[in-house]
Backbone as JSON Lines, residues from 0, in Angstrom:
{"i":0,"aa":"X","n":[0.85,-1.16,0.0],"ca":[0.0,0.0,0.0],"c":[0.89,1.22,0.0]}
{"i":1,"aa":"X","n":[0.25,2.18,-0.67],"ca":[1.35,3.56,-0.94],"c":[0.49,4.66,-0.42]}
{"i":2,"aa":"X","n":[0.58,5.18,0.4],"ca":[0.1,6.86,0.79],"c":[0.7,8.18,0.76]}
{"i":3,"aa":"X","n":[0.14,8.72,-0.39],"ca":[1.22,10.2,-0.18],"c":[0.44,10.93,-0.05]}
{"i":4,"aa":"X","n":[0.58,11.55,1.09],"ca":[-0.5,13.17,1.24],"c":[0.15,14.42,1.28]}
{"i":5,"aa":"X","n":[-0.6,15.55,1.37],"ca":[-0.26,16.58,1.9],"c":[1.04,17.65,1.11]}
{"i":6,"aa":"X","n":[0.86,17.45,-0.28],"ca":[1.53,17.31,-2.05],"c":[0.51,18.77,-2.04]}
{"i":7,"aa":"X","n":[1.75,20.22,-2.08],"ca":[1.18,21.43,-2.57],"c":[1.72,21.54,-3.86]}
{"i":8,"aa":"X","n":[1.13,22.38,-4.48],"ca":[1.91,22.77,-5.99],"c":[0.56,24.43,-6.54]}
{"i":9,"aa":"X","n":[1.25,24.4,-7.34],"ca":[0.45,26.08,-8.02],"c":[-0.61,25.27,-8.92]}
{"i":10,"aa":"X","n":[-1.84,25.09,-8.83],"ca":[-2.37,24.84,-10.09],"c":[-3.19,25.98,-10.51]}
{"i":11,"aa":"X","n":[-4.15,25.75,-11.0],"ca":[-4.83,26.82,-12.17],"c":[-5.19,28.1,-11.17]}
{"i":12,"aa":"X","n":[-4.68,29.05,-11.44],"ca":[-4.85,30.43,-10.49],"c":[-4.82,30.03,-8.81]}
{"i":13,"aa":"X","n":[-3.57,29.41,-8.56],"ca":[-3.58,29.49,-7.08],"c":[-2.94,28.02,-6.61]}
{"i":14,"aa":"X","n":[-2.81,28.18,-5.2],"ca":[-2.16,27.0,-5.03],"c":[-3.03,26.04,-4.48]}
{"i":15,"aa":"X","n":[-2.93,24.36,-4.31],"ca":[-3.67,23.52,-4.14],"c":[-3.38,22.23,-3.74]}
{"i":16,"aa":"X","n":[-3.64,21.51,-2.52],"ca":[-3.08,20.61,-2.2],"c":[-3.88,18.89,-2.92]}
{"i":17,"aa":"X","n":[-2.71,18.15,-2.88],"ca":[-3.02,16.98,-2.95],"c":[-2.85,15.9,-2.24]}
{"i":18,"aa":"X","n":[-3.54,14.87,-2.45],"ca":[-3.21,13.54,-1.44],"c":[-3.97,12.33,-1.91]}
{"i":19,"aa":"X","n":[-3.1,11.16,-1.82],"ca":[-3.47,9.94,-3.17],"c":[-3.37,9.0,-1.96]}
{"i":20,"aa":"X","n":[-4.08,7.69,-2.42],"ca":[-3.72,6.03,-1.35],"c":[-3.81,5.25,-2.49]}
{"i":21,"aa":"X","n":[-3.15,4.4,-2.5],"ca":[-3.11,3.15,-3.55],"c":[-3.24,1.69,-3.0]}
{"i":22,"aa":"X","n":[-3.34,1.13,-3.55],"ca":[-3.21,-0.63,-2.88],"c":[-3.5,-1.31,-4.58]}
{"i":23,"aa":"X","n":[-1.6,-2.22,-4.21],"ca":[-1.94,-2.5,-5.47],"c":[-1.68,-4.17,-4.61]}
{"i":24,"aa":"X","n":[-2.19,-4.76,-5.93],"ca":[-2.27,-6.39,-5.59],"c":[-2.06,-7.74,-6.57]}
{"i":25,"aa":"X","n":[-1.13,-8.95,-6.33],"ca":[-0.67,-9.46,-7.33],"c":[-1.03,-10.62,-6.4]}
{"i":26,"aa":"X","n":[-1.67,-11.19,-7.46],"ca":[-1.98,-12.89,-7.16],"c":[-2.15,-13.99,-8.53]}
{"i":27,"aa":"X","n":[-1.24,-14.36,-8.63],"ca":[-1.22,-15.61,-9.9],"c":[-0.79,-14.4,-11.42]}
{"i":28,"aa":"X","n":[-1.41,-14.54,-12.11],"ca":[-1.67,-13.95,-13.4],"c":[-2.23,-12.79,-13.03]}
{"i":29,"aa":"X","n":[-2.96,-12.31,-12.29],"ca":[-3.47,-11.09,-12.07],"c":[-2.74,-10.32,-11.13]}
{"i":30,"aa":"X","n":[-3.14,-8.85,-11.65],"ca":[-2.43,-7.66,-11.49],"c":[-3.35,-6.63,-10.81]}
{"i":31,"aa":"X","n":[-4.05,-6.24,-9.74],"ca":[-5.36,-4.95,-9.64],"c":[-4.59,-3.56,-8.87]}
{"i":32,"aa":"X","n":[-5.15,-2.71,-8.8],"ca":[-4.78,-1.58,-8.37],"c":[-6.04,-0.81,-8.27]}
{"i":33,"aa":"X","n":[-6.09,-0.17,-6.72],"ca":[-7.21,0.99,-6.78],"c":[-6.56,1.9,-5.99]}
{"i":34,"aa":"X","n":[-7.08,3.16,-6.66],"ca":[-6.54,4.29,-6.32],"c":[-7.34,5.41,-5.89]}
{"i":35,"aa":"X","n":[-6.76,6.37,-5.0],"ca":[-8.02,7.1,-4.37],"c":[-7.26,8.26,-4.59]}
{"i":36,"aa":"X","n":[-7.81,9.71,-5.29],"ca":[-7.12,10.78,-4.8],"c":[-8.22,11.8,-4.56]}
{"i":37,"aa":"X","n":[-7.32,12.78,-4.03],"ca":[-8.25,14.22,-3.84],"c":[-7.46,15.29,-3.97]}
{"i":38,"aa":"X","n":[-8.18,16.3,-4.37],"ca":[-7.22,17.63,-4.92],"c":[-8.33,18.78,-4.24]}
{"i":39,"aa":"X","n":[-7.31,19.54,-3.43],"ca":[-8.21,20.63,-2.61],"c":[-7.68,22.12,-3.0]}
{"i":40,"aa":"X","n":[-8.71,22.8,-3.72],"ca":[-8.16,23.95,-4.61],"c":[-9.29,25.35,-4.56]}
{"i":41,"aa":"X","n":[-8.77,26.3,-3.91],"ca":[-9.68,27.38,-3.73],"c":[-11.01,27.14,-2.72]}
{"i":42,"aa":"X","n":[-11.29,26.42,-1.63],"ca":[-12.17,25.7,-1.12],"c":[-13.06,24.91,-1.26]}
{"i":43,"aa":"X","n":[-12.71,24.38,-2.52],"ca":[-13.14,22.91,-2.97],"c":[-12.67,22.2,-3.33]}
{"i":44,"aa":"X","n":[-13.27,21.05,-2.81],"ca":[-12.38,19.54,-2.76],"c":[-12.99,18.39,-3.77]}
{"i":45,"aa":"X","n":[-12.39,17.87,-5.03],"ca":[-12.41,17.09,-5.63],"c":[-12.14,15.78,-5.42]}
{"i":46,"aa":"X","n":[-12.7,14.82,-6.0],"ca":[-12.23,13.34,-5.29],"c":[-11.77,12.87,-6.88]}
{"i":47,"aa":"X","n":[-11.12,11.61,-6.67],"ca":[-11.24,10.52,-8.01],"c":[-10.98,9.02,-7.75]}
{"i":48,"aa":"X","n":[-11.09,8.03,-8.57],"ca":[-11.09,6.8,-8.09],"c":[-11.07,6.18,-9.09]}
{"i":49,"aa":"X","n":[-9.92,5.35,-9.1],"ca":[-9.25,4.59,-10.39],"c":[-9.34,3.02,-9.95]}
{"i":50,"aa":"X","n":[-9.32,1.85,-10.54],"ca":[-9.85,0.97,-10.43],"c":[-9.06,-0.14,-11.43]}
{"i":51,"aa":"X","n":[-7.99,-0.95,-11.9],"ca":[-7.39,-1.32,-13.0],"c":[-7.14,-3.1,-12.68]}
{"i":52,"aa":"X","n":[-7.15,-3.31,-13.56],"ca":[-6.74,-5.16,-13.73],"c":[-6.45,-5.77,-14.38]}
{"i":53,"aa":"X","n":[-5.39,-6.41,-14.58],"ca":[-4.62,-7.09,-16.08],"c":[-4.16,-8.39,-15.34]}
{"i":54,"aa":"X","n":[-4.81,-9.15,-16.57],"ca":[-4.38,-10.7,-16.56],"c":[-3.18,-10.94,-17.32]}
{"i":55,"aa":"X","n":[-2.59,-10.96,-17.04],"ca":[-1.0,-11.51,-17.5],"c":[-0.27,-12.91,-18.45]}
{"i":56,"aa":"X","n":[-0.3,-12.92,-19.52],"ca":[-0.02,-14.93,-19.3],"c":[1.06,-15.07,-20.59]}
{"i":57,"aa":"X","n":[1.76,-15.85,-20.54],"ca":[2.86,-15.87,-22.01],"c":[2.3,-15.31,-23.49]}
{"i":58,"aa":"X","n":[1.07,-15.57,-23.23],"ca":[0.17,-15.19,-24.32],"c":[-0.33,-13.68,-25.12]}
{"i":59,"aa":"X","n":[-0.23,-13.22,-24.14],"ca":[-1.11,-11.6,-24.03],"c":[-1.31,-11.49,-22.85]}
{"i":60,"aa":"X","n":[-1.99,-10.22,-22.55],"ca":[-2.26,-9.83,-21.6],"c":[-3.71,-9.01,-21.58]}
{"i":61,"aa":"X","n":[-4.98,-9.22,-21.22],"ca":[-6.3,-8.71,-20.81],"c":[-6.36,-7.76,-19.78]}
{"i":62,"aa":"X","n":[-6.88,-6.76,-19.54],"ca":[-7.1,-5.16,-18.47],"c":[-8.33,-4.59,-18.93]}
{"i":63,"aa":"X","n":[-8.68,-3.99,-18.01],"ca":[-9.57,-3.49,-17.43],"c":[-9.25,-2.3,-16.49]}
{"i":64,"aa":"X","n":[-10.11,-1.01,-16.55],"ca":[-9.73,-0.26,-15.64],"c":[-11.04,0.79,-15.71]}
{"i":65,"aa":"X","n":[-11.41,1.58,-14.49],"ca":[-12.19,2.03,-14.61],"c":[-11.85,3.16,-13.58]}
{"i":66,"aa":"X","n":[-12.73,4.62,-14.08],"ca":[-12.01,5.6,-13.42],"c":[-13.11,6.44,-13.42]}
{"i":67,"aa":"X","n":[-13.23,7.18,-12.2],"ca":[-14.4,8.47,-11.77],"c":[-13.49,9.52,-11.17]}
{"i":68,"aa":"X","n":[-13.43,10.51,-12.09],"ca":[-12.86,12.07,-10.92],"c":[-14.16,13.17,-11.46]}
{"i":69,"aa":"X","n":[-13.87,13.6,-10.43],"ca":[-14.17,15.29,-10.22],"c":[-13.8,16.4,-11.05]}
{"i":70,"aa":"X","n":[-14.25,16.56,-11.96],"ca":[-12.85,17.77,-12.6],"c":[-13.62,19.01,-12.77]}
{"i":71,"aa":"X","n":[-13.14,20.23,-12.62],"ca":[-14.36,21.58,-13.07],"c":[-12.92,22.18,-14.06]}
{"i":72,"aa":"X","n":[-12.18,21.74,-14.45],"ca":[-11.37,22.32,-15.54],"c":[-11.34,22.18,-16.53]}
{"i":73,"aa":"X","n":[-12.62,21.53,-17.28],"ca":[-13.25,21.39,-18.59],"c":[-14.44,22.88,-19.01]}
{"i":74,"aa":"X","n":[-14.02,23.47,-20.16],"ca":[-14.73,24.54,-20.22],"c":[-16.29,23.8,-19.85]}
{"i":75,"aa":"X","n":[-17.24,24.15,-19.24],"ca":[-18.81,24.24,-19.45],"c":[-18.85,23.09,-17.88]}
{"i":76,"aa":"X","n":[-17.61,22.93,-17.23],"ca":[-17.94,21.96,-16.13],"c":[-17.07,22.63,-14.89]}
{"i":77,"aa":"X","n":[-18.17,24.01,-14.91],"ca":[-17.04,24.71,-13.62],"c":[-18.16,23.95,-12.04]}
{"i":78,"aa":"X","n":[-18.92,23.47,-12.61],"ca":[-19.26,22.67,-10.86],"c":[-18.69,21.69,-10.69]}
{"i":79,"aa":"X","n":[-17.9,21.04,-11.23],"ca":[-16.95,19.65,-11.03],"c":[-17.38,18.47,-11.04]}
{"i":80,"aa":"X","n":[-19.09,18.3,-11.63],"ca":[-19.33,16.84,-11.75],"c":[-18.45,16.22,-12.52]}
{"i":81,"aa":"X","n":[-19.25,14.62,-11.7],"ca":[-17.9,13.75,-11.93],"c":[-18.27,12.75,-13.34]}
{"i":82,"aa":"X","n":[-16.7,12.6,-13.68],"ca":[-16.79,11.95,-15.18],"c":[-16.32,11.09,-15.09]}
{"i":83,"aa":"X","n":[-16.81,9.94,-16.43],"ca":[-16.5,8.4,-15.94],"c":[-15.57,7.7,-17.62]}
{"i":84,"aa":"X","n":[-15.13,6.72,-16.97],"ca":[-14.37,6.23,-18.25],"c":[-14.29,4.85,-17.82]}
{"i":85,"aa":"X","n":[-14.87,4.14,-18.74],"ca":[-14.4,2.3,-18.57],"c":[-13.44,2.27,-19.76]}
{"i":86,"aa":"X","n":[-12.22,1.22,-19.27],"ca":[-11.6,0.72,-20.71],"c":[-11.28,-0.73,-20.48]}
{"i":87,"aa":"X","n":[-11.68,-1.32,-21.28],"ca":[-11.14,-2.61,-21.79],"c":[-10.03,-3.24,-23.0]}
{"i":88,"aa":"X","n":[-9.83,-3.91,-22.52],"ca":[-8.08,-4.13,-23.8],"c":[-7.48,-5.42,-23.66]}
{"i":89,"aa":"X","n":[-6.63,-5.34,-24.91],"ca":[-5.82,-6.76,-25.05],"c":[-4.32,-6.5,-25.59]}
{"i":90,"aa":"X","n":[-3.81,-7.45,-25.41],"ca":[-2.49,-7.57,-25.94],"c":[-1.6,-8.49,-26.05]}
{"i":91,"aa":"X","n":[-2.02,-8.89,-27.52],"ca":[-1.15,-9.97,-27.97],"c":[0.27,-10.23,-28.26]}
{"i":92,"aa":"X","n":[0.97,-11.34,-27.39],"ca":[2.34,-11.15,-27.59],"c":[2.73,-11.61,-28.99]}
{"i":93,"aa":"X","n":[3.85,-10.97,-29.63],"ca":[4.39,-11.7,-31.18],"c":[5.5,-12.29,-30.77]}
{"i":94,"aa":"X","n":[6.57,-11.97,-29.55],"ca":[7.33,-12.2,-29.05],"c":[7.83,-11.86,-27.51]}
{"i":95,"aa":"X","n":[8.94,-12.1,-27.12],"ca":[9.37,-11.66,-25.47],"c":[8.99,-10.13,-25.48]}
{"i":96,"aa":"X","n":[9.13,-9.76,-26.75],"ca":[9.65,-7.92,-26.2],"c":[8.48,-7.1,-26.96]}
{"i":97,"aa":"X","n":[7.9,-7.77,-28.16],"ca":[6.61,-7.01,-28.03],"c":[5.31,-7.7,-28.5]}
{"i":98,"aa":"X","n":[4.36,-6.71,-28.76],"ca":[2.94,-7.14,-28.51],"c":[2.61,-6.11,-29.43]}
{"i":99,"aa":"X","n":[0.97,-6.58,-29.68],"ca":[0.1,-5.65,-30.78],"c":[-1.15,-5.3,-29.76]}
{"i":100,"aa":"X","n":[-1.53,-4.46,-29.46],"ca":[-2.76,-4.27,-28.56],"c":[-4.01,-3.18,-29.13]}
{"i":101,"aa":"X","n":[-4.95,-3.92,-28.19],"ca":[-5.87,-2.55,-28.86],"c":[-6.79,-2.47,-27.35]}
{"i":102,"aa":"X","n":[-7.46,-0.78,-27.11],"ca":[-8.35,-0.95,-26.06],"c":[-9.92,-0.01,-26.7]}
{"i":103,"aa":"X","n":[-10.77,-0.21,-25.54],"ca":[-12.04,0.9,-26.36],"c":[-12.57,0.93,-24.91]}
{"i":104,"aa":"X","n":[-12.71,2.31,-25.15],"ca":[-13.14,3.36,-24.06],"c":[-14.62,3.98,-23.71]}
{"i":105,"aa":"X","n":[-15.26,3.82,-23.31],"ca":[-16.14,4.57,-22.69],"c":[-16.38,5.63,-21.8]}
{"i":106,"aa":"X","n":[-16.93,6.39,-22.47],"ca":[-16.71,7.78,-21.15],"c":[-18.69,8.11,-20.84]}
{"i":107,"aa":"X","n":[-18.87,8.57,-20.02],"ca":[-20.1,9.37,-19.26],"c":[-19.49,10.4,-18.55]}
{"i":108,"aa":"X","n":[-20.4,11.81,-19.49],"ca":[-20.67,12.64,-19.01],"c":[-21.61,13.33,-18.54]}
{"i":109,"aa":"X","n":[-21.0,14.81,-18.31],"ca":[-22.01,15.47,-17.16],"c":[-22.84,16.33,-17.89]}
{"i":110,"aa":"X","n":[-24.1,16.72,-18.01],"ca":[-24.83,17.23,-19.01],"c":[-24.31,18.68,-19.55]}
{"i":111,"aa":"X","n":[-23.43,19.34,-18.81],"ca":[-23.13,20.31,-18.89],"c":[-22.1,20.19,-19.9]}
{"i":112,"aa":"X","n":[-21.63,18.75,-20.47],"ca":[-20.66,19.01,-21.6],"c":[-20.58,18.12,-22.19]}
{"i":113,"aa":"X","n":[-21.9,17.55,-22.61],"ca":[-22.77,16.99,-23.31],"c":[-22.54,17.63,-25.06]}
{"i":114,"aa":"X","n":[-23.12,18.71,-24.78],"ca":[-22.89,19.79,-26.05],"c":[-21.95,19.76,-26.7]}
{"i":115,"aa":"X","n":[-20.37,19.14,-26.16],"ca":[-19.23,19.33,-26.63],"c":[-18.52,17.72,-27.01]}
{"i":116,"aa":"X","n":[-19.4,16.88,-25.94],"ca":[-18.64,15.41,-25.86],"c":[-19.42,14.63,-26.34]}
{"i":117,"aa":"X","n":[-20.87,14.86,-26.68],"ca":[-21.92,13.61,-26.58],"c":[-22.61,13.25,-25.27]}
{"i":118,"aa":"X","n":[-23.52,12.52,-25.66],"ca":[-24.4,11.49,-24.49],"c":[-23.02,11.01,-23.63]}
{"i":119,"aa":"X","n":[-22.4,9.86,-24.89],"ca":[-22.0,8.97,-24.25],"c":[-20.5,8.25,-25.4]}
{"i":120,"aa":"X","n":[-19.71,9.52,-25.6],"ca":[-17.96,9.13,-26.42],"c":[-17.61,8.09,-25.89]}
{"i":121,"aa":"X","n":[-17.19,7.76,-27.15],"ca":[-15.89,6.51,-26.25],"c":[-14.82,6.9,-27.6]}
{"i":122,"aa":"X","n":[-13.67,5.92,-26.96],"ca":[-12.06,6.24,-27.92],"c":[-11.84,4.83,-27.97]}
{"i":123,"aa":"X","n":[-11.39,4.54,-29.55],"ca":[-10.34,3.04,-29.61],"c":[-9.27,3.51,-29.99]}
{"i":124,"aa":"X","n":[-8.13,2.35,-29.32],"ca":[-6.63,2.81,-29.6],"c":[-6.31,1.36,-29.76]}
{"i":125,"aa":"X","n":[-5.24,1.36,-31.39],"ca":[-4.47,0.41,-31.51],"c":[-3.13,0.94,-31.27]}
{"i":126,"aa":"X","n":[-2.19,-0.43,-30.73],"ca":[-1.22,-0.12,-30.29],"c":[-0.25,-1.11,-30.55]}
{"i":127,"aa":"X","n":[1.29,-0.94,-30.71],"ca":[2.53,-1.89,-30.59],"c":[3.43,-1.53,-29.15]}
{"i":128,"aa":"X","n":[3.06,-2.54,-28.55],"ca":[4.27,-2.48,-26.89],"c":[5.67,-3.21,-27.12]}
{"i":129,"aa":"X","n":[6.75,-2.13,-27.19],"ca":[7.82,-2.75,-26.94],"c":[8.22,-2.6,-25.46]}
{"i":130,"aa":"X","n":[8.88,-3.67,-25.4],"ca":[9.67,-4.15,-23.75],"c":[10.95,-3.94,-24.17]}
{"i":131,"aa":"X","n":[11.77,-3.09,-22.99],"ca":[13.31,-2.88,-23.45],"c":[13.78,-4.42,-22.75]}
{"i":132,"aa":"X","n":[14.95,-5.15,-23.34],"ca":[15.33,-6.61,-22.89],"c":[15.84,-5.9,-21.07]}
{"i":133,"aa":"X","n":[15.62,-7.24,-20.28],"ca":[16.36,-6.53,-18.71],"c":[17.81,-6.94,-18.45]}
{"i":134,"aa":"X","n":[18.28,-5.82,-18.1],"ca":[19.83,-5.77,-17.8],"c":[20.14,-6.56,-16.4]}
């Protein structure tokens, strides 16, 4: 488990603290991680919550991850409802060092930026993963 709190920095007109908890977890082939943060900026406090899982195997590798924050730094989302994203994915090995992958995304938004994003966007990404060999 990892906790870092109490992380100042300057963000958008002013300064603003942060503070994250993680717990990540490995059992067999599987890989999960959930993550908690919050960002406290001008007297409001944002949350988010990340959620991820990859099956591992000589073969490829399967993930999953799912994520909710808070954000009001999207033009038309200055109340900070919260936005969502599922992704699912694969990745087939060709060899030790790389792979061909692809994932597709789902997002939900907040009506307020609707106008700009849709009901309900999503994103696909194809991809090539190289692994540098280990020293």
């Amino acid at each position: 488990m990892r906790v870092v709190g109490g992380g100042h920095g300057a963000g958008h007109g002013g300064s603003e603290t942060r503070a994250s908890l993680s717990l990540a977890r490995s059992s067999g082939a599987w890989q999960s991680l959930v993550a908690l943060g919050q960002r406290m900026h001008q007297g409001t406090t944002h949350h988010a919550i990340l959620l991820e899982s990859a099956n591992i195997s000589e073969r490829g590798t399967l993930f999953g991850r799912a994520e909710w924050v808070q954000n009001d730094e999207l033009p038309g989302n200055s109340s900070g409802k919260p936005i969502t994203k599922l992704t699912l994915g694969a990745v087939k090995n060709l060899n030790q060092t790389t792979g061909i992958g692809a994932s597709l995304s789902m997002h939900q938004t907040p009506t307020a930026l609707r106008p700009v994003y849709g009901t309900a966007p999503w994103s696909a990404n194809i991809f090539l993963r190289v692994r540098t060999p280990r020293m």
